[in-house]
MMTF fields as JSON, N, C-alpha, C and O atoms, coordinates in Angstrom:
{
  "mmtfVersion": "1.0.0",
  "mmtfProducer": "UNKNOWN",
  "numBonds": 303,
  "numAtoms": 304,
  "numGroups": 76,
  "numChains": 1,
  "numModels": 1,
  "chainsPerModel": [1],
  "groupsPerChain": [76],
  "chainIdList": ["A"],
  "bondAtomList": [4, 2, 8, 6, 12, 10, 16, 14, 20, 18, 24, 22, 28, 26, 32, 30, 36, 34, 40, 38, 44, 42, 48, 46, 52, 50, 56, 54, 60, 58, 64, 62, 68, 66, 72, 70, 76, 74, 80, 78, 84, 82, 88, 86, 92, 90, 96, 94, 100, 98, 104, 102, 108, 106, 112, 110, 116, 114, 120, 118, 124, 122, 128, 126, 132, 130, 136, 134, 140, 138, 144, 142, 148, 146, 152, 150, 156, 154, 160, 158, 164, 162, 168, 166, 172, 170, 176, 174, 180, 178, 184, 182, 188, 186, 192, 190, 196, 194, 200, 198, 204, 202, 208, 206, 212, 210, 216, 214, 220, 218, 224, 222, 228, 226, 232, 230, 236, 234, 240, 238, 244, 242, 248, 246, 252, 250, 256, 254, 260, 258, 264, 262, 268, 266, 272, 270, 276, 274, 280, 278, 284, 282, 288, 286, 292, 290, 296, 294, 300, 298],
  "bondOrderList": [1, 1, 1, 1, 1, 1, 1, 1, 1, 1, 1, 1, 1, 1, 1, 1, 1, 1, 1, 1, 1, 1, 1, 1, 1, 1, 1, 1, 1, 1, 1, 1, 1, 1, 1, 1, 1, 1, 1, 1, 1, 1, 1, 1, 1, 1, 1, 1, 1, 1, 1, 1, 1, 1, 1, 1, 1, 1, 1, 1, 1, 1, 1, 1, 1, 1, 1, 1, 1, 1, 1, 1, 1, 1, 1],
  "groupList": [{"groupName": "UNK", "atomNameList": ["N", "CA", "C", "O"], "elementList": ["N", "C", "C", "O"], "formalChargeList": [0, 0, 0, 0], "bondAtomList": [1, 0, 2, 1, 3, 2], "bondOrderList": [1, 1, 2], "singleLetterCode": "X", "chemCompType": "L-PEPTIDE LINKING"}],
  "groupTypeList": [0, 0, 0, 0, 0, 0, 0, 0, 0, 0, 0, 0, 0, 0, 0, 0, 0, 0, 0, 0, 0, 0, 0, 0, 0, 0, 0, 0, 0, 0, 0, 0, 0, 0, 0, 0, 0, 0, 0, 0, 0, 0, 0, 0, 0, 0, 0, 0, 0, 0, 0, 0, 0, 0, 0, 0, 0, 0, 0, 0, 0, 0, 0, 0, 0, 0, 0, 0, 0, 0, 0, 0, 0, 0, 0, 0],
  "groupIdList": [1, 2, 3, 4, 5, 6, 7, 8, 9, 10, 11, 12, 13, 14, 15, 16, 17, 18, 19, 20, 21, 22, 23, 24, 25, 26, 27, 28, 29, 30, 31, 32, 33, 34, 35, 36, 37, 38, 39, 40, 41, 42, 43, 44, 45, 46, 47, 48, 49, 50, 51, 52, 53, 54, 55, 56, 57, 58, 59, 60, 61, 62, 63, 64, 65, 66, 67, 68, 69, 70, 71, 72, 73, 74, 75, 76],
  "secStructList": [7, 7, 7, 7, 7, 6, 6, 4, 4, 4, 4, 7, 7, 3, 3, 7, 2, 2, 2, 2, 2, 2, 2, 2, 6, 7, 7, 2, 2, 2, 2, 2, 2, 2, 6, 7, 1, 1, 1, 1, 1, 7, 7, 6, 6, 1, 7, 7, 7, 7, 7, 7, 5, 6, 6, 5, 7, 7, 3, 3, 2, 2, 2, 2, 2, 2, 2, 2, 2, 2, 2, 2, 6, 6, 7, 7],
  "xCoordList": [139.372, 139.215, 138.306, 137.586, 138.283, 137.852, 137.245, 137.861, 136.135, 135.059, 135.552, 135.602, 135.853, 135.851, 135.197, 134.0, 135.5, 135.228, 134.166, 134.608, 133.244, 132.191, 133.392, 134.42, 133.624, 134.544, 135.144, 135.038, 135.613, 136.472, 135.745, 136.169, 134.548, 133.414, 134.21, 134.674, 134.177, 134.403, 135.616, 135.746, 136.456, 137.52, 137.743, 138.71, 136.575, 136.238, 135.936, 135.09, 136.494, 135.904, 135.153, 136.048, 134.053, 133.399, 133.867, 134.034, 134.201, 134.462, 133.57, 133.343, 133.107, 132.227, 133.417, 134.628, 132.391, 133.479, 134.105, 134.618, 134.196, 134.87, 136.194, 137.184, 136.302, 137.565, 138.013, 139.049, 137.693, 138.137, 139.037, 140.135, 138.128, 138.7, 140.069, 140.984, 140.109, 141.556, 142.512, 143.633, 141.775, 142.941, 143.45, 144.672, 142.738, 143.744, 144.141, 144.631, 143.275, 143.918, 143.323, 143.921, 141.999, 141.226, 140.655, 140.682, 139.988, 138.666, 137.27, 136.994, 136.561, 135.426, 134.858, 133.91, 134.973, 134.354, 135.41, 134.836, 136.985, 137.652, 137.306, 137.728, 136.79, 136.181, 135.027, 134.96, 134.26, 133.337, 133.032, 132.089, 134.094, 134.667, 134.589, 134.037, 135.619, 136.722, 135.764, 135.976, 134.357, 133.178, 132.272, 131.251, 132.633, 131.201, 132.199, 133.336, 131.067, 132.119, 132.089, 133.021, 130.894, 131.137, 132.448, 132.757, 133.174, 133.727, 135.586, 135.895, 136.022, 137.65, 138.466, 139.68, 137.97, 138.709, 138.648, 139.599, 137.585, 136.463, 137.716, 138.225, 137.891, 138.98, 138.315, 137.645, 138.087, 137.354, 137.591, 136.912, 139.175, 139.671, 139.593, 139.872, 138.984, 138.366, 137.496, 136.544, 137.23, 136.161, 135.065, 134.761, 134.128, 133.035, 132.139, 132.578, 131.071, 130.84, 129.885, 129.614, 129.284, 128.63, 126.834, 126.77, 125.915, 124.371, 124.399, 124.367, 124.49, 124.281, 122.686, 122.044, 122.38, 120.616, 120.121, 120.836, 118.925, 118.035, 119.141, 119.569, 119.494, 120.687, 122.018, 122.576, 122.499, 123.863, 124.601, 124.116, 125.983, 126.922, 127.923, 128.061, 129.036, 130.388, 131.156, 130.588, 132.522, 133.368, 134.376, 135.226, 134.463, 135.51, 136.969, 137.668, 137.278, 138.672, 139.423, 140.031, 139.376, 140.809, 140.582, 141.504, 139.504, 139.596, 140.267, 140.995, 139.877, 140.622, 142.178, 142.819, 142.614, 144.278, 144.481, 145.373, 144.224, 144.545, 144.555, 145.339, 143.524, 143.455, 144.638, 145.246, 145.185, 146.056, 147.566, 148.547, 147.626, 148.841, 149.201, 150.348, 147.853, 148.366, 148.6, 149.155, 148.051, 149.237, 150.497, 151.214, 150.578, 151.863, 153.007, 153.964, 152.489, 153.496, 153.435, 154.165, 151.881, 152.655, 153.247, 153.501, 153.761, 154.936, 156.218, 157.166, 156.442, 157.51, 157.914, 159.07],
  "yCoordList": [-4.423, -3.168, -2.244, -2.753, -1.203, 0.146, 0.912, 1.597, 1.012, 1.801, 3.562, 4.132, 4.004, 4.975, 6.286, 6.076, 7.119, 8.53, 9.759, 10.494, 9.737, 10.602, 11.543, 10.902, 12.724, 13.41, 13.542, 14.396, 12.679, 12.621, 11.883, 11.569, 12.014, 11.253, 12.074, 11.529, 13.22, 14.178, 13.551, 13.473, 13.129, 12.519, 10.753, 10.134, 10.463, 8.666, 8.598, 9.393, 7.731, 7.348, 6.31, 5.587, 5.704, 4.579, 4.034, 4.927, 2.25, 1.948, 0.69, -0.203, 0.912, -0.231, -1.848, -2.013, -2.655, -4.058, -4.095, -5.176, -3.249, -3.596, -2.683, -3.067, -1.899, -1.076, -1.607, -1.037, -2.578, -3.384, -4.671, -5.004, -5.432, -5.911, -5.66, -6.484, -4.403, -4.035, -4.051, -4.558, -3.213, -3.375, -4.115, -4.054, -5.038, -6.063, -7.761, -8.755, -7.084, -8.477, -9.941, -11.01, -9.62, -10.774, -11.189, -10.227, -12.355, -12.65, -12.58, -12.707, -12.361, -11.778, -13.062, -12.739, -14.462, -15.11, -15.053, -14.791, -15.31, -15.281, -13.839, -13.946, -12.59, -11.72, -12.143, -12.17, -12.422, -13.245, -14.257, -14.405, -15.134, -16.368, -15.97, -16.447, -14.657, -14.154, -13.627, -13.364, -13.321, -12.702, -13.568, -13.241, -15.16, -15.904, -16.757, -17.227, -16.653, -17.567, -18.962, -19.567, -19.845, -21.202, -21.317, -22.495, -20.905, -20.881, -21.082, -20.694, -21.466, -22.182, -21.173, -21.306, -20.022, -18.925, -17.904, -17.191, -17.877, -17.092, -15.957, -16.288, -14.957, -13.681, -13.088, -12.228, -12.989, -12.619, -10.383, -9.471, -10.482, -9.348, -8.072, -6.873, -9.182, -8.628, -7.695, -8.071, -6.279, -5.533, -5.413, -5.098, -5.614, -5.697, -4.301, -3.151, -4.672, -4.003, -3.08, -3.485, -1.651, -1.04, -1.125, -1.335, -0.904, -0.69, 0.701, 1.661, 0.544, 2.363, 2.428, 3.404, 1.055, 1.282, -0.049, -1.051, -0.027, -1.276, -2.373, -3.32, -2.292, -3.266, -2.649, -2.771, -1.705, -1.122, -1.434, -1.101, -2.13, -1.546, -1.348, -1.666, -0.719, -0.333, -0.419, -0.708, -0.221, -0.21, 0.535, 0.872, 1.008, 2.062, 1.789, 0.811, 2.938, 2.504, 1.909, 0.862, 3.167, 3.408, 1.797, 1.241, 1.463, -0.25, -1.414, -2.368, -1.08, -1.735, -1.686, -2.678, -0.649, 0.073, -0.498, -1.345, -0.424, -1.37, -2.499, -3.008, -3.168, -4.864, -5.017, -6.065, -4.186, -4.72, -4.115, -4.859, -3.177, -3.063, -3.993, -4.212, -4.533, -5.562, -7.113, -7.912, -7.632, -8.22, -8.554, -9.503, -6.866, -6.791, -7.085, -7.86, -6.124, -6.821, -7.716, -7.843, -8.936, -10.301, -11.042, -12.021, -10.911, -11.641, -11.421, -12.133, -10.387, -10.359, -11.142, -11.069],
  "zCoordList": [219.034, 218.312, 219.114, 219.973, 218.949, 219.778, 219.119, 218.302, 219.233, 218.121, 218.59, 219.68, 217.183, 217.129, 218.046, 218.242, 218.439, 219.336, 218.403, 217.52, 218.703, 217.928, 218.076, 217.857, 218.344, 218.432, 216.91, 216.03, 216.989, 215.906, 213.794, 212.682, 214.555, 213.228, 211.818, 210.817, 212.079, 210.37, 209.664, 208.442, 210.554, 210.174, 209.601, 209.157, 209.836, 209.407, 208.087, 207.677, 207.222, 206.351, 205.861, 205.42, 205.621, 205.417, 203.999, 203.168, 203.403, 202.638, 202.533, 203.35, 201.19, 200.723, 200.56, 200.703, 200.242, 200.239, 199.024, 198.738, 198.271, 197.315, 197.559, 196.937, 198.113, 198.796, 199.795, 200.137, 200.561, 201.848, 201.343, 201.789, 200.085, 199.653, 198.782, 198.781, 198.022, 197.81, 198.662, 198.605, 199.783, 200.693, 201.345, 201.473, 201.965, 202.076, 201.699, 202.235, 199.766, 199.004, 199.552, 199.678, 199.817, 200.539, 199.457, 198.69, 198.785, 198.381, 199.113, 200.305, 198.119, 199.302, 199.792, 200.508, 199.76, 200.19, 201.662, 202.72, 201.694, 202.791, 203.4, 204.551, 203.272, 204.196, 204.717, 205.945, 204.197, 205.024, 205.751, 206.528, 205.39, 206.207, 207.976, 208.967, 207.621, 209.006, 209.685, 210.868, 209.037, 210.061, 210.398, 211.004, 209.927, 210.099, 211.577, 211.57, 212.815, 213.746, 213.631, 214.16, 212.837, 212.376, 211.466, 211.648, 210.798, 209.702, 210.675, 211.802, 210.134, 210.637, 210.068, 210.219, 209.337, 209.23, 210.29, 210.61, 210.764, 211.788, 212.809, 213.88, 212.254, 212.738, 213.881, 213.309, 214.952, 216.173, 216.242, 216.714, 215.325, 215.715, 214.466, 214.465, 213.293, 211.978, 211.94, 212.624, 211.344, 211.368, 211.104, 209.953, 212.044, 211.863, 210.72, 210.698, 210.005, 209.082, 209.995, 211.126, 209.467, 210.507, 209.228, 208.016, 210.06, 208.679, 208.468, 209.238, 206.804, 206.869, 206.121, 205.733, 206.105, 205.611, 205.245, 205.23, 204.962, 205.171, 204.264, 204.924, 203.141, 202.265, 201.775, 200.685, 203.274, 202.978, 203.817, 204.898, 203.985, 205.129, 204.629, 203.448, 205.388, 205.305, 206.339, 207.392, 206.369, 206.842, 207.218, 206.393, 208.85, 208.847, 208.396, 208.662, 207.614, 207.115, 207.713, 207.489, 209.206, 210.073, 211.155, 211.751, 211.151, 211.384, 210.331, 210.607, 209.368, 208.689, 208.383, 208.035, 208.52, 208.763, 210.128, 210.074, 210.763, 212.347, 212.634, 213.435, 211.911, 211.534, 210.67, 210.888, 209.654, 208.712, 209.659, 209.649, 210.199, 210.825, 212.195, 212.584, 212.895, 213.546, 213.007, 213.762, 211.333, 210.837, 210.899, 211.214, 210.271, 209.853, 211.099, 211.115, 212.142, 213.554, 214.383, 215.366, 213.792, 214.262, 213.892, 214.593, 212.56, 211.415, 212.216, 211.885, 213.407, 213.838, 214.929, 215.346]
}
């Protein structure tokens, strides 16, 4: 994954875990699984969360839309 282009910041949207988790129908313990690298779920290519403050983070959408569209085209 390819961290986003300041350039283009106005256009990002940040999503808390409870919108990450809608989207892509995870339980939140298996999202956290896919970020812990001990864990046998452990997703290397999963989006990492960004700090937006001392007990906040989020998540760029358009990472998460890219994680879920390269899913979708390795089922093929």
């Amino acid at each position: 994954m390819t961290a986003p282009s300041l350039t283009t910041a106005g256009s990002l949207r940040i999503l808390k875990i409870h919108e990450v988790l809608e989207m892509t129908s995870l339980s939140r313990a298996t999202h956290f699984a896919k970020l812990n690298v001990n864990s046998s779920s452990y997703d290397p290519d999963y989006p990492k969360p960004i700090k937006l403050g001392a007990r906040s983070v989020g998540y760029v959408e358009q990472e998460i839309i890219d994680w879920l569209q390269a899913r979708m085209e390795a089922r093929s």
